[in-house]
C-alpha angles and dihedrals in degrees: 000000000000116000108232123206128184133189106238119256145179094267089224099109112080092189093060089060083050093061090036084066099035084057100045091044083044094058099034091047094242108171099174082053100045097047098047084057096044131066123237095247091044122152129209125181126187107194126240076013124071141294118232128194132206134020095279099045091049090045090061090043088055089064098045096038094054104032100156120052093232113226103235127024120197129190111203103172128002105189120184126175116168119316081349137094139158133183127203106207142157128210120200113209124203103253101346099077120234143313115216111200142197109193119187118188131194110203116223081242144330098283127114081231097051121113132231106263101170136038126173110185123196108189134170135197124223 
C-alpha cells in the first residue's frame, strides 16, 4: 500500500479534495476513480513525453506513465482558482529514486460537479 501524505488545509476548497483523490487514484491505478474525476474527452499531456486524448487512450497512459506503485506520495501543495488547479507532488520509488511533479489542471466549468479536461505534467526524475 502506498503511504499518502498531504500538506493540512483549510478544508474550504472542494476542488482541492478533488485533486487529492485524482493523485492518489492516479498513483494507485485506480481506473473507477479516475474516471469518475476526468472527463471523456480529457487531455493529458507529459512534457517532453507524450499527449494523450480521450478516456481509452488515458486509461492505457495511466498504466505506462506510472509503472511502479512508488512507496511513499507526498502532496506538497494542492492550489485551485476558479476552473484551474495544480499540485506539486513527489513520488519515492523503492530502489529507483523520486519524481517530483508539477500537475495543472483546466475543469470542463466552474461548477463542484465539473470534470478535469485538461492535465500538463512536468516531472522530473532525480
Amino acid at each position: 500500500m502506498v503511504q499518502i501524505t498531504v500538506t493540512p488545509d483549510c478544508g474550504n476548497a472542494p476542488r482541492k479534495q478533488v485533486l487529492r483523490d485524482y493523485v492518489i487514484a492516479l498513483v494507485e491505478h485506480d481506473t473507477e476513480a479516475l474516471r469518475s474525476a476526468v472527463a471523456d474527452d480529457v487531455e493529458w499531456e507529459i512534457v517532453g513525453a507524450r499527449t494523450v486524448r480521450g478516456w481509452a487512450d488515458f486509461a492505457a497512459a495511466v498504466e505506462s506513465a506510472i509503472e511502479q506503485r512508488p512507496e511513499t506520495v507526498r502532496l506538497d501543495s494542492i492550489l485551485t482558482h476558479g476552473s484551474e488547479g495544480a499540485v506539486s507532488s513527489r513520488m519515492i520509488f523503492t530502489g529507483r529514486g523520486e519524481l517530483r511533479c508539477c500537475d495543472v489542471y483546466r475543469f470542463s466549468g466552474h461548477s463542484r460537479t465539473a470534470k478535469i479536461k485538461r492535465i500538463t505534467s512536468y516531472w522530473i526524475e532525480l
